[in-house]
C-alpha positions, 0 to 999 in steps of 0.5 A: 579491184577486181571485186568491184569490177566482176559485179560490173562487167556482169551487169553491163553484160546482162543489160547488153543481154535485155537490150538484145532481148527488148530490140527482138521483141521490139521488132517483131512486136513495134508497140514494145519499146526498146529504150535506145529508141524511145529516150532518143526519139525524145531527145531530138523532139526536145532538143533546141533548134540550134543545137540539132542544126550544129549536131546535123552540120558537123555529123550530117545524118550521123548525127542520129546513128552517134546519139543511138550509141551513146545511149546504149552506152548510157545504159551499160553504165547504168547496168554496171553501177545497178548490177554491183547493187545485186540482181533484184536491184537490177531486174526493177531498175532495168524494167523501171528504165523499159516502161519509162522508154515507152513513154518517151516515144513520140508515139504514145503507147495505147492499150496494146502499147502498154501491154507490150511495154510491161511483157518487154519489162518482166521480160527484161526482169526475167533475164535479170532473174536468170543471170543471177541466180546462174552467177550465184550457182558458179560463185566460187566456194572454198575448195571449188577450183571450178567456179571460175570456169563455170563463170568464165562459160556462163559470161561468154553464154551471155555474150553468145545469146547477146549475139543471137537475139541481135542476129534475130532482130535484124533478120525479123527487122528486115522482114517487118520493115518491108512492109506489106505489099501490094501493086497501085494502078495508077489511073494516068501512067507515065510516058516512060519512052525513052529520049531518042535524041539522048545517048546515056553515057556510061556511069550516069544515075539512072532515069528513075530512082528505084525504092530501095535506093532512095534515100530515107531521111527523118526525124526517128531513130524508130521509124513508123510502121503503120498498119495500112487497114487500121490507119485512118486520115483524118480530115477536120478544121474549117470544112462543111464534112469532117471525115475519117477515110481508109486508105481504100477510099482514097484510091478511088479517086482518079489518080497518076503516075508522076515522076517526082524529084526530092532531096534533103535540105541537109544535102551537101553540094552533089550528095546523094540525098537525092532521088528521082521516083515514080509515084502514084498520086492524087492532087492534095485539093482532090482530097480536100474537096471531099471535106468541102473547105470552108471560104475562110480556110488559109492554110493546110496543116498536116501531122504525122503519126511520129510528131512531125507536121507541115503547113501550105497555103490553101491556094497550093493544094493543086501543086501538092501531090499525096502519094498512094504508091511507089513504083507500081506498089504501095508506098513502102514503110520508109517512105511514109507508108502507107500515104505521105505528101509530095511538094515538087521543086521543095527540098524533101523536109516539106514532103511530110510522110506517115501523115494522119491528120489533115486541118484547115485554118484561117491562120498561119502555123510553121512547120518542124524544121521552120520551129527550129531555124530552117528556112519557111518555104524551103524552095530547091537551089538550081544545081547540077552534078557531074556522075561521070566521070568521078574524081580521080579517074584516069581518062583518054583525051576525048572525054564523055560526061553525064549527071542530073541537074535540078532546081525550083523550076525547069532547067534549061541549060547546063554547061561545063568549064574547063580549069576556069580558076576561082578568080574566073569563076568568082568574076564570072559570077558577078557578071564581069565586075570584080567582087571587091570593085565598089560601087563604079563598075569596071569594063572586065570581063569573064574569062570562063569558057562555058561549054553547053551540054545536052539535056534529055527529057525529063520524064515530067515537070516535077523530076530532074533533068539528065545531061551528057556532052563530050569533051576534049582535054589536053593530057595532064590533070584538069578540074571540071565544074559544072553549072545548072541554068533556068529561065531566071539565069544560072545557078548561084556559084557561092558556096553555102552550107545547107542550113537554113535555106540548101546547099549552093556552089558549083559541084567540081571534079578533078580527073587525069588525062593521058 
């Protein structure tokens, strides 16, 4: 047993090694693979539609972390049945699985990035190389009670410099990932004065989502990092001037500052997949303008660098922002470095970022996530939720609330009721007639008692509505719900899972009164 377990433990270290080696090398140099990424950037492009749904709706965006561990574990398997093979075997099979990860990646490798995949693999064979000519100097020999404690140091080595290269690779990761810096001036700024009618309660999201704590959600284990000099946005189809702009052409068109609302249509009901930034814009029909759209011209198709695109009609142009900057710098490298677009009152799958290529048509084309079950248009739910207070807490009788509220268009309204009861809600909902009543109407009325809240401002038409109010509760446990209101009514009460059109329902906290 234990000579077919040495061989293996030392090859699934070994590869736990080159892993090391390849994410160092991958971070400080992003052409070269690492072939967790590139064999799981392949699944998710490849894998079916339903799939991928049930996967996000089970796990939610673990479901991207769990595929990641599995392959690492896939390929300390395979490092374990080739190292029992002998360590000339291992080092081929090892580069072999190296320069096959290259070309699965969704970003195909160019001259550089076959460079890179082939120093990653003879790198890779290298270590191989090393290992076992390091095992065969510390395999006991008759009479050399030594051997197995040089052994014993030679795999506790391994594991010490597995812990070191990671170490690197996330402290170069962090430093790359930033992505370079630099302050955007945006033509028209934003009216950041605050709202002197609104009192912030304590506890209440922020006015304006900073960078670094919006949320990232995309299709990439390995998300794109593009040099913002050598990128270029290409603009064909149906246009009178095919062109190929710079970044730096694109600033010189009169842009604005804008607070913009996104979030995920995976988000579940008050989640976090949402955030409310300033960017800097430009309409998407000033860009378009200059490649002269033909009158034929129907839709907007939109690729990005990873593989993911989007389509709009043409007649929406207007409406669509293309972000330039992001809090007063350039768009960082998460977020779509250096442009990506911007669909106000559309959950963020339609904000497609890394863009390259822009191409007018005169028909219809679906986008990734419409390819694979999720709703075409993808319009936001109106929605509310409570911030302040949070679950749990332990509260005196006069209570002061806070949250954000949402929608497809302006909110106008957010009240919050007391311990209304699901068969209240389920009435209240339907307009005082029983859900189960048939056809003949009945004269029963609600009985939830809505209380209205106060709204402040919103920094613009695109971003999301804060609002506060105060209540009195009577010592005990209570459950408030909260529900959004715009111009067509208040928001759906039905509870629904996110796909395929967003998450519905009213968000409901339970606090303690004493």
């Amino acid at each position: 047993m234990r000579r077919f377990a040495e061989p293996a433990i030392r090859g699934a270290t070994t590869m736990l090694l080159a892993l090391g080696a390849q994410w160092l090398l991958h971070e400080a140099w992003p052409e070269a693979p690492f072939p967790p990424f590139g064999f799981g950037d392949w699944l998710i492009r490849h894998t079916p539609g339903d799939l991928a749904t049930e996967a996000i709706e089970r796990l939610g965006h673990f479901a991207r972390e769990g595929l990641a561990l599995s392959i690492v574990l896939v390929l300390l398997l395979f490092g374990a049945v080739i190292g029992r093979a002998g360590w000339h075997v291992f080092a081929g099979g090892a580069a072999g699985v190296t320069l096959l990860a290259s070309f699965a990646a969704p970003i195909s490798p160019s001259g550089g990035g076959l460079l890179a995949a082939a120093f990653t693999g003879a790198v890779t064979a290298a270590l191989a190389k090393f290992v076992g000519d390091s095992e065969r100097e510390t395999r006991p020999r008759p009479g050399n009670a030594a051997g197995a404690a040089s052994r014993r140091r030679l795999l506790s080595g391994t594991l010490g410099g597995v812990i070191v290269l990671l170490a690197g690779a996330a402290f170069i990761g962090r430093a790359t990932r930033t992505g370079p810096r630099g302050t955007v001036v945006a033509t028209v700024r934003a009216d950041l004065a605050p709202d002197p009618g609104f009192i912030e309660p304590a506890g209440i999201t922020p006015r304006v989502t900073a960078p670094t704590d919006h949320y990232v959600v995309d299709i990439n284990l390995d998300r794109p990092r593009q040099d913002r000099d050598r990128w270029r946005l290409k603009i064909t189809g149906l246009v009178d001037k095919r062109l190929s702009l710079k970044y730096d052409d694109l600033l010189t068109l009169p842009t604005s500052e804008r607070a913009i609302y996104l979030q995920c249509i995976s988000n579940i009901v008050a989640g976090d997949l949402m955030a409310n930034a300033l960017w800097t814009t430009v309409p998407l029909s000033s860009v378009l303008s200059l490649a002269q759209p033909k009158a034929d011209a129907r839709t907007i198709v939109v690729r990005a660098v990873d593989g993911y695109h989007e389509s709009y009609p043409i007649s929406l142009a207007p409406q669509i922002h293309v972000a330039l900057g992001m809090g007063g710098e350039v768009v960082p490298q998460d977020h779509g470095h250096p442009i990506r677009l911007l669909y106000p009152h559309h959950y963020g799958m339609r904000s497609i970022k890394w863009i390259t290529s822009i191409e007018l048509i005169d028909g219809e084309s679906d986008g990734y996530w419409q390819e694979r079950g999720w709703d075409r248009e993808a319009p936001l739910r109106l929605g509310a939720r409570i911030d302040t207070p949070r679950g749990g807490d332990d509260l005196e009788r006069q209570v002061t609330l806070g949250g954000v509220a949402w929608g497809p268009g302006a909110v106008t309204g957010v009240d919050v009721a007391i311990d209304p009861g699901e068969d209240s809600l389920r009435l209240d909902a339907s307009g005082g007639v029983p859900l189960n009543s048939g056809a003949e109407k009945t004269t029963v009325t609600s009985t939830v008692s809505w209380q209205p809240m106060q709204l402040e401002r919103p920094l613009s038409s695109d971003a999301w509505t804060r609002w506060t109010g105060t209540l009195a509760l009577e010592p005990g446990e209570h459950q408030l719900v909260v529900r959004a209101m715009d111009a067509a009514g208040p928001q759906e009460s039905l509870s629904r899972s996110p796909h395929p059109s967003g998450a519905s329902g009213y968000h409901r906290v339970t606090v303690r009164v004493h």
